[in-house]
N, C-alpha and C positions, 0 to 999 in steps of 0.2 A: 513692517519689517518681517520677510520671511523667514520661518524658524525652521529649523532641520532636525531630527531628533540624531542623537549620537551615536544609535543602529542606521539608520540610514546611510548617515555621513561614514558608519563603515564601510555599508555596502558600496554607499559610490567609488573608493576608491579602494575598496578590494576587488572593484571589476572592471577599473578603469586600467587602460594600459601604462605597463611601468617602462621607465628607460632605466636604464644598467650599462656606462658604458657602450652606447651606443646601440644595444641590442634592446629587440622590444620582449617582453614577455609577457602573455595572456596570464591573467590569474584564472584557475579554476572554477567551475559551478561544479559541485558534485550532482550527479544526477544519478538517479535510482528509478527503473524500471520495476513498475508494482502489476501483476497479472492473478487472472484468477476468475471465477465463477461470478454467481451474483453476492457471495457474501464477501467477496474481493471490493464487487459497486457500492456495499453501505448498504446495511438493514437497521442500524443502530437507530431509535429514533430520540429525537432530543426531545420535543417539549406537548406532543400530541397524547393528552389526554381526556380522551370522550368515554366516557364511562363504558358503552357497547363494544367499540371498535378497537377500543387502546387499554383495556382494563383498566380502567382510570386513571393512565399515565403511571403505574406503579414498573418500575425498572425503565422510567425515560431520564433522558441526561438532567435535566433539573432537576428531578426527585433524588436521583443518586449523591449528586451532588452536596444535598443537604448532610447526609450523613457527617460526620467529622471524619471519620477515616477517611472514606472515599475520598473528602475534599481535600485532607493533605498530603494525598497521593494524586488527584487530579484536577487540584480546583484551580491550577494555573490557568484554566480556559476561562472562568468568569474573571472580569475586570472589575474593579473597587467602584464602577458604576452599573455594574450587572452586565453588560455585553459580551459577545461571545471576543474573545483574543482575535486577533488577526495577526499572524508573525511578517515579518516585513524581512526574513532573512530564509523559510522556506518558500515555496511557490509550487503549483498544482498543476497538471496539466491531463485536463481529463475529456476525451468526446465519449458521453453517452451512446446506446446505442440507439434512443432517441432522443432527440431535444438539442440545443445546442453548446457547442463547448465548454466545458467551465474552467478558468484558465483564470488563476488569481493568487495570492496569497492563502494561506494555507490556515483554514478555519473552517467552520460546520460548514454541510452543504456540499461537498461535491462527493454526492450519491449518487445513484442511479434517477432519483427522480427530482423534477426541478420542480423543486422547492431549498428552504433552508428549514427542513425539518428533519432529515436523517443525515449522516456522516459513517462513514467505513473505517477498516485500521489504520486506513492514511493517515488519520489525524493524531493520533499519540504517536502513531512511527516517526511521522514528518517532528513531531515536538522532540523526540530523543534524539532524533540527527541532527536534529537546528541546535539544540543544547551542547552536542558533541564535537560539530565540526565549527573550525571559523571560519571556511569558507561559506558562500549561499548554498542551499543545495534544491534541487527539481526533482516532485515525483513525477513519473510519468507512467499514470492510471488506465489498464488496458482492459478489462473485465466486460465479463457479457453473463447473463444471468443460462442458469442448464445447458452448460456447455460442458463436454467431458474432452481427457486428455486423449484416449485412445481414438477419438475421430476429431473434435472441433479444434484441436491444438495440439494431434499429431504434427510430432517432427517430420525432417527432410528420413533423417538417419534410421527412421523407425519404418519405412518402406512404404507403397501405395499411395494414395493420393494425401497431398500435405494437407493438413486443417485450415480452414478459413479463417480460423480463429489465432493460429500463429502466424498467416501471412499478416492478416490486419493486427496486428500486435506488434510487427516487424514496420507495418507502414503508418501509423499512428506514432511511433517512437519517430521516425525519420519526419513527418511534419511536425512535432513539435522541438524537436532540436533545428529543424528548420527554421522555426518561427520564432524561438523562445526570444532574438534580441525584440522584436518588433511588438511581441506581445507584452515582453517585462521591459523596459526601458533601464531598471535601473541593474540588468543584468547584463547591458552593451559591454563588449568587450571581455568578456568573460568568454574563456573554452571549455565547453560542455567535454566531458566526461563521466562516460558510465562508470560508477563505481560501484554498483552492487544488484542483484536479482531477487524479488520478494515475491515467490509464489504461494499462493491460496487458495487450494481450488480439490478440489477429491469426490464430491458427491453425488454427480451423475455418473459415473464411472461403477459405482454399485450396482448401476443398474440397465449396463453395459455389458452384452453376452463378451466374455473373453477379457472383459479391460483391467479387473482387478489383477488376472496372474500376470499381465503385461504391464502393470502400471509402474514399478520400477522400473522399468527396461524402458519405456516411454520417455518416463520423466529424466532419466540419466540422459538419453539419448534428446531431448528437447535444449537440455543445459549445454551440451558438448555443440550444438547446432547452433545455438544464440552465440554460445565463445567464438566457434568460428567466424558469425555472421558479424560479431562486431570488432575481430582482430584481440580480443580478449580472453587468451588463453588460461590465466589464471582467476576471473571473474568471481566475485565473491556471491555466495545464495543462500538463501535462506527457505527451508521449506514450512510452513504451517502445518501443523498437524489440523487435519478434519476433526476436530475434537467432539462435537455436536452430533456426531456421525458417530452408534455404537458400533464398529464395526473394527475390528483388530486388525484382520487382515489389511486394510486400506492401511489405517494407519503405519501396520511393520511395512506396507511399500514402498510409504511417504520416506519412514526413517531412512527404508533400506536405500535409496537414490544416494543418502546426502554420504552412504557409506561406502560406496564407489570408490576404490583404491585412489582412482587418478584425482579425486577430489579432495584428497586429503587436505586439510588446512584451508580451504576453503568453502566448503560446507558446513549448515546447521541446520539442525529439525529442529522444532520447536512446538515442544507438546502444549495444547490448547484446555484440555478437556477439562480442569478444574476450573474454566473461565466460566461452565455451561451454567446458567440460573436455572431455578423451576419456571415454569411454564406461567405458575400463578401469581407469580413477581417480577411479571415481566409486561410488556405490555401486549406481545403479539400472542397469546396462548395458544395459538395453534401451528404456529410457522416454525417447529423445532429445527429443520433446514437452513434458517434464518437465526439462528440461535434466539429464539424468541424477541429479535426485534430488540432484546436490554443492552440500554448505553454501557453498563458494567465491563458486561463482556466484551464488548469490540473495542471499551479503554484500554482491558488488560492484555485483548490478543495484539494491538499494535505495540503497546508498549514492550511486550514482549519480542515481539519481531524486530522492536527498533533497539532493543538490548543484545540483542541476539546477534545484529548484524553490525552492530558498534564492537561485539569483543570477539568478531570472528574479523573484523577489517584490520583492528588492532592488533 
């Protein structure tokens, strides 16, 4: 006898088509567009501890874990038989910019590198929107490691040639809205809608002649450029602060975007920096760029982004 579990059997016919009266109505997938550098791909690492190369797993997600605080603020990832969570009402859609797609249910693993040993803010952000919405909801993961805003994901609206990195962020979004019935099945029938923009990204841009005094005028101008491109005038965003990054100026450019008149009530910043570990409880000590590589910190930066963008939709 096939079993179904009772999230399942929601999602099948929250996405299955309704009749009303003779009219059909699609139910919703909320989807959320996630961009950004390489700490956008996932540096967090979960469970690599070699004593040389990972400081002996000190600031990896199973070490953290144990803590009791930590855990009753983030131990919904391990299951009562030790396994990492898999949600069956989030879903990921991510192509690397090598390797191939990773396109699943939304649990460790879809970082920059293949394996199932690191994870990015996807993973608490994806867990506070699955908590909040009851519809399914899709991220859709665009990131490429030392890319900056003023050349690799310059806008249209910011003049001279457009960034590679927002055309392919624009075409990576339209295949997988394209594909999402074929790859989730039990998202058939569901109509995708954007419903919010989560950027991450500030640190090449430091070291970019010109990019920091232009880097609001960029990023305002990137936002107004995706509104138009997806008929989404009102689009809700979220900006991350570079926390990791000592640098004040970046950060007041970050803030200053989300303070752009016309964005009133639909923008957030959202400051990072008290997420940052030391270096020696972490496990990458040397990759401050990376916020040293500790699962800590990228638990607290998505959850944060995933709060942030839950009371700025509301």
């Amino acid at each position: 006898m096939m079993m179904i579990s009772l999230t399942a059997l929601t999602l099948l016919f929250a996405c299955s088509p309704l009749q009303s009266v003779g009219v059909q109505d699609k139910p919703v997938l909320k989807v959320f567009l996630l961009a950004g550098q390489s700490n956008m791909e996932g540096q967090g690492v979960v469970d690599l501890d070699h004593e040389e190369y990972y400081n002996g797993g000190r600031g990896i997600l199973t070490r953290v874990l144990e803590d009791p605080d930590i855990a009753r603020e983030f131990g919904h990832w391990r299951g009562d038989d030790g396994n990492w969570i898999k949600r069956d009402d989030v879903f990921v859609w991510y192509q690397p910019a090598r390797g191939p797609l990773k396109a699943g249910p939304l649990s460790i693993g879809y970082a920059v590198y293949e394996d199932l040993h690191h994870f990015g803010p996807e993973m608490e952000l994806g867990w506070v929107l699955g908590e909040h919405f009851e519809e399914p909801v899709l991220l859709i993961k665009t990131a490429w490691g030392g890319k900056s805003l003023m050349k690799d994901f310059r806008p249209p609206r910011s003049g001279g040639a457009v960034g590679p990195c927002y055309e392919q962020m624009l075409s990576e979004y339209a295949a997988a809205i394209a594909g999402f019935e074929k790859r989730f099945p039990e998202l058939a029938g569901c109509e995708a809608q954007l419903s919010g923009f989560v950027w991450f990204q500030g640190w090449n841009d430091m070291f970019v002649e010109g990019a920091l005094k232009s880097y609001s005028e960029n990023l305002v101008n990137l936002v107004r450029d995706l509104s138009d491109h997806f008929s989404e005038p009102n689009l809700p965003f979220i900006v991350g602060q570079t926390g990791n990054a000592d640098n004040e100026g970046l950060w007041a450019a970050q803030e200053q975007a989300t303070k752009w008149p016309a964005f009133a009530g639909r923008a957030g910043y959202v400051p990072t920096r008290s997420f940052l570990r030391k270096p020696e409880d972490s496990p990458n000590t040397g990759h401050g760029h990376h916020w040293f590589g500790n699962a800590e910190s990228y638990l607290r930066i998505g959850n944060a982004l995933g709060q942030a963008l839950v009371e700025l939709i509301d």
